[in-house]
C-alpha positions as CSV (number, residue, x, y, z in Angstrom):
1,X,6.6,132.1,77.6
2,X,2.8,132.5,77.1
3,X,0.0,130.8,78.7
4,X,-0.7,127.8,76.9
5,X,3.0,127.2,76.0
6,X,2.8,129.2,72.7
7,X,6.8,131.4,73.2
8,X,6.2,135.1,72.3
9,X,9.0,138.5,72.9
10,X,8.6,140.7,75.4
11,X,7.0,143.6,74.5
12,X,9.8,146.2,74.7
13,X,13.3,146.7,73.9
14,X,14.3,145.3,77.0
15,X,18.0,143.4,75.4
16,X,18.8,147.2,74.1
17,X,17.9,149.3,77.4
18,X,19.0,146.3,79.5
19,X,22.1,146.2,78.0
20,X,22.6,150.3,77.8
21,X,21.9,150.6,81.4
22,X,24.7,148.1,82.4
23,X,27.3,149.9,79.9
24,X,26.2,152.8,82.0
25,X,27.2,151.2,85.4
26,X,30.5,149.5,83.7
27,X,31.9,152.8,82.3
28,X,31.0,154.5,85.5
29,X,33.1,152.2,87.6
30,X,36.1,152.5,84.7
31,X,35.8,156.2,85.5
32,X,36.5,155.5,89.0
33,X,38.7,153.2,88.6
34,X,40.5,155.8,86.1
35,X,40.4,158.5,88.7
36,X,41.9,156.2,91.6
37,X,44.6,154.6,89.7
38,X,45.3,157.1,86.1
39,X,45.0,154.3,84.0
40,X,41.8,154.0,81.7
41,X,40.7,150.3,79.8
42,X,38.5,149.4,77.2
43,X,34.8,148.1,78.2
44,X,32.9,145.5,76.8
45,X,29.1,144.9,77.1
46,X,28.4,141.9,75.4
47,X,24.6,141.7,74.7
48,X,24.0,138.0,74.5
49,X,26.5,137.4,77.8
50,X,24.5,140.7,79.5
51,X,20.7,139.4,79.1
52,X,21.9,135.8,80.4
53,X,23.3,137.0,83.2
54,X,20.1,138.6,83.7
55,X,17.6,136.2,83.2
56,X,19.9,133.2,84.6
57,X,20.4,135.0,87.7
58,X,17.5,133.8,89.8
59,X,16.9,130.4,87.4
60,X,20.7,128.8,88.1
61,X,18.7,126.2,90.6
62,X,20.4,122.8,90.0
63,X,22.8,123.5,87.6
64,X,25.0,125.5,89.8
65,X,26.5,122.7,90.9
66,X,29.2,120.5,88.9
67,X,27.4,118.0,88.1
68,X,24.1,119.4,88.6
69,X,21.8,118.7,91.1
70,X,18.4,119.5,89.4
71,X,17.0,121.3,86.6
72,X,17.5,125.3,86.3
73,X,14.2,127.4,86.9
74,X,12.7,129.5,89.9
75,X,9.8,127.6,90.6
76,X,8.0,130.9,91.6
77,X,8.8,132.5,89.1
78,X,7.6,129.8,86.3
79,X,4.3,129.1,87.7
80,X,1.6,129.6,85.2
81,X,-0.4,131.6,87.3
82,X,1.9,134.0,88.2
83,X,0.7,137.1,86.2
84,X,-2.0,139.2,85.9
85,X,-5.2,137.9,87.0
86,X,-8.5,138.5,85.2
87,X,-11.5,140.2,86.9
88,X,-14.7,140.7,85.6
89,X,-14.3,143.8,84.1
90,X,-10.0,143.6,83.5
91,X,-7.1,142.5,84.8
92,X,-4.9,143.5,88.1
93,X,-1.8,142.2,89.7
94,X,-1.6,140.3,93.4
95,X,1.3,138.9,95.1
96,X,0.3,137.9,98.9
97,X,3.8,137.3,100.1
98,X,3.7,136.7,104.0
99,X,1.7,134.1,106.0
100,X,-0.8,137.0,107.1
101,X,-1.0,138.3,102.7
102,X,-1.9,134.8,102.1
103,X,-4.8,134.4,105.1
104,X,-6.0,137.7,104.9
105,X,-6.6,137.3,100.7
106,X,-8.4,134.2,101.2
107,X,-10.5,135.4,104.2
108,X,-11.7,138.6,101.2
109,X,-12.3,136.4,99.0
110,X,-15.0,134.8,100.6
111,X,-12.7,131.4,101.0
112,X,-12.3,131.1,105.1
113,X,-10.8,127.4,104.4
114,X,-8.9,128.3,102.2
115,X,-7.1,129.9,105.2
116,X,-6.5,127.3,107.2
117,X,-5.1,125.2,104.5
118,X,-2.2,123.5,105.2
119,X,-0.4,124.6,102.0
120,X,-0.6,128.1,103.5
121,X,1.3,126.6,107.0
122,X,4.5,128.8,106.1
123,X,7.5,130.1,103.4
124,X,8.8,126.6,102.2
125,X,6.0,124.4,102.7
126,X,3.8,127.6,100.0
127,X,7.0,127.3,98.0
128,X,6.3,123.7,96.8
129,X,2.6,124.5,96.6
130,X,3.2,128.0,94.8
131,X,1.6,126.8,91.4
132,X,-1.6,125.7,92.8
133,X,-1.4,129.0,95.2
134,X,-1.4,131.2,92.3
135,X,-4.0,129.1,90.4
136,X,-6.1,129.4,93.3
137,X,-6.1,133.3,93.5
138,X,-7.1,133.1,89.5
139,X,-9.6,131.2,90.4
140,X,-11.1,133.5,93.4
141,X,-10.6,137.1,91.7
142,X,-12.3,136.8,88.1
143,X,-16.0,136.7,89.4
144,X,-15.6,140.7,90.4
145,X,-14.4,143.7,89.1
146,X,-10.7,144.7,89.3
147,X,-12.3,148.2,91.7
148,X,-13.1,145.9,94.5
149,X,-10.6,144.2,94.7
150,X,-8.1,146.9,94.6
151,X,-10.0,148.5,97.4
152,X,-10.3,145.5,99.3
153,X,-6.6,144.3,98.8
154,X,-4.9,147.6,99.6
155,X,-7.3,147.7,102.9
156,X,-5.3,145.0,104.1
157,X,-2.3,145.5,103.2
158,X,-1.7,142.9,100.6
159,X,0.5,143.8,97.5
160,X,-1.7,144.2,94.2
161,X,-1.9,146.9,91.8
162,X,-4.1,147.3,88.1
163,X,-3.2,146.7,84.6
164,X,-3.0,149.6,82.6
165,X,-3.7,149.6,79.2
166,X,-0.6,151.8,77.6
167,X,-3.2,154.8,76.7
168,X,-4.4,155.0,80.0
169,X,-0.6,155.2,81.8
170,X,-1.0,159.1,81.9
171,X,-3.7,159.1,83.7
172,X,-2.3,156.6,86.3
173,X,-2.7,158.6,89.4
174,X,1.0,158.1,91.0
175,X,2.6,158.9,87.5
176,X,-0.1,161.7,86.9
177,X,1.0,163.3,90.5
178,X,4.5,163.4,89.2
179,X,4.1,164.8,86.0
180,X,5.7,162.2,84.5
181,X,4.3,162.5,81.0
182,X,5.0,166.4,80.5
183,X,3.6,168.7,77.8
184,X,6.3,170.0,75.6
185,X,6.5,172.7,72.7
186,X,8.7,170.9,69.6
187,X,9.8,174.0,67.0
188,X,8.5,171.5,64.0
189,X,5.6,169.2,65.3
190,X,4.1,171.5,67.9
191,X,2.7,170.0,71.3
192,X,3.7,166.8,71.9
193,X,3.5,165.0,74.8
194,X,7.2,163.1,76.5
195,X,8.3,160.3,78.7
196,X,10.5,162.3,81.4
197,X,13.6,160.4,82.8
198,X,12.4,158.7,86.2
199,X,15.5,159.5,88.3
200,X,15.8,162.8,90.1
201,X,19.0,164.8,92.3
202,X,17.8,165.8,95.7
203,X,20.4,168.5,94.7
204,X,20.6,169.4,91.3
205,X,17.5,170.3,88.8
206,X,17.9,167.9,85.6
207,X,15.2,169.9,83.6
208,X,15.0,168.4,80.2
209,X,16.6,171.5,78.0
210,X,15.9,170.9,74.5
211,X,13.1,168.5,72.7
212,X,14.2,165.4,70.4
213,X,16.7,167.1,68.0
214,X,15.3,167.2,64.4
215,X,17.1,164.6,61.6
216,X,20.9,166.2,61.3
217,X,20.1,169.4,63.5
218,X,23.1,169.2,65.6
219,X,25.5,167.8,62.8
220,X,27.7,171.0,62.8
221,X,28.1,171.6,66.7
222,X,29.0,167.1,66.7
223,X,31.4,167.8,64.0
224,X,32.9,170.5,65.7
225,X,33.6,169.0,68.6
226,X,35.0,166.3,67.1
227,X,38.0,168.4,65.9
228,X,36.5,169.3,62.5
229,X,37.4,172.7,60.6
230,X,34.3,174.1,59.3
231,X,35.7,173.9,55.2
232,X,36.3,170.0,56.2
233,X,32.5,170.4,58.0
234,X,31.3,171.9,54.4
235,X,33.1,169.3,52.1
236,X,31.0,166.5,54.3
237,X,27.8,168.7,53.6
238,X,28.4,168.6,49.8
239,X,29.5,165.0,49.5
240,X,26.0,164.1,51.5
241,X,28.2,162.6,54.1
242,X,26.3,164.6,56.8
243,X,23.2,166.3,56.3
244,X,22.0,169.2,58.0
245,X,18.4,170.1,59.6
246,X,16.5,172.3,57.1
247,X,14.3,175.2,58.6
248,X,10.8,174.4,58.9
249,X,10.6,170.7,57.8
250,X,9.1,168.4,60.1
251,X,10.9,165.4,62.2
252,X,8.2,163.0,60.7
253,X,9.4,164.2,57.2
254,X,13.3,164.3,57.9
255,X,13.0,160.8,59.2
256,X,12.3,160.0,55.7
257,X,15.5,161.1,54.1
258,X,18.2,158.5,53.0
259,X,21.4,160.2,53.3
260,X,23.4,159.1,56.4
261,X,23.5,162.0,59.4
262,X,26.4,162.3,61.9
């Protein structure tokens, strides 16, 4: 939900990984389950059952109990100025958490009564005030740039952190110092630049072995796999049932072609 009450999506695909990431964990436990008992089941990931789970998870409130008690909805999670806070020149993120976060921000900001406020006095008492809280560090950050306060913040040990713009991630130092936006040589489109997978083995090297496979470029070695003689592989070719990578054509162009791949 926007500012302003105006409903808008989130801007990723975050039903589709959300929802890959759990099959993930449920086939994994199957597989141990499998390995501890010999029998194997069929899993179900349910999309619309997966992403309520995950957004009703924290926002339950009154309605877990039958008849309900309240309404549903974290109240610190639905304040209106919980998000990104504009500065003078941008925007950066600020959570004081603790009774010192919360004094401490308000003693940088230039606020010292702030401090001593009795809406600050500790955990449940902010907890009813947290929407005012929040409006009140809008209120104190936008008159500098998002630099100082960064500088100041992380001084004192407060959690806060910037907004990137998405063309700027690269260059975010903590992502930068991992490499996590690696060069790469594609056969077709040349040097291109890729999101690496964020988890790493203390004991195994996970290097990412081959580039984005080209439109049908691994038809063959699926079909084979999947039990297929190679005259029933070439029958699929000639009916356009699969399709196969041509040499030297581009990924941009192959994407282009109607005829369904394997």
């Amino acid at each position: 939900m926007a500012t302003g009450g105006e409903a808008r999506f989130v801007p990723t695909l975050i039903g589709d990984k959300t929802v890959g990431l759990t099959i993930v964990y449920a086939v994994m436990a199957a597989l141990v389950q499998r390995a501890r008992s010999g029998r194997g089941q069929a899993v179900e990931v349910p999309m619309l059952e997966t992403m309520t789970a995950f957004v009703m998870a924290e926002h339950m409130g009154g309605l877990s109990f039958d008849p309900p008690l309240g309404p549903p909805g974290y109240a610190r999670m639905l304040a209106p100025d919980r998000r990104p806070h504009r500065t003078a020149d941008g925007h950066i993120c600020i959570l004081p958490y603790t009774d010192r976060h919360w004094r401490d921000f308000f003693r940088i900001a230039g606020r010292p009564e702030l401090a001593e406020d009795p809406r600050l006095a500790d955990a449940e008492t902010r907890s009813r005030h947290v929407a005012e809280l929040y409006a009140l560090v809008a209120e104190c950050v936008r008159d500098r740039p998002s630099a100082y306060w960064l500088a100041e913040l992380e001084a004192a040990d407060i959690p806060c952190g910037p907004v990137n713009p998405l063309a700027e991630m690269p260059a975010d130092t903590q992502l930068a110092a991992v490499d996590f936006f690696p060069a790469s040589e594609h056969p077709s489109e040349g040097s291109i630049r890729i999101v690496r997978p964020p988890v790493r083995f203390g004991d195994a090297d996970c290097p990412l072995r081959h580039p984005a496979p080209r439109l049908g470029e691994h038809s063959r070695a699926i079909l084979r796999e999947a039990g297929l003689a190679e005259p029933e592989i070439d029958a699929l070719f000639t009916r356009k049932i699969a399709i196969e990578a041509a040499p030297n054509q581009s990924a941009a162009a192959k994407t282009a072609v109607g005829t369904r791949s394997t």
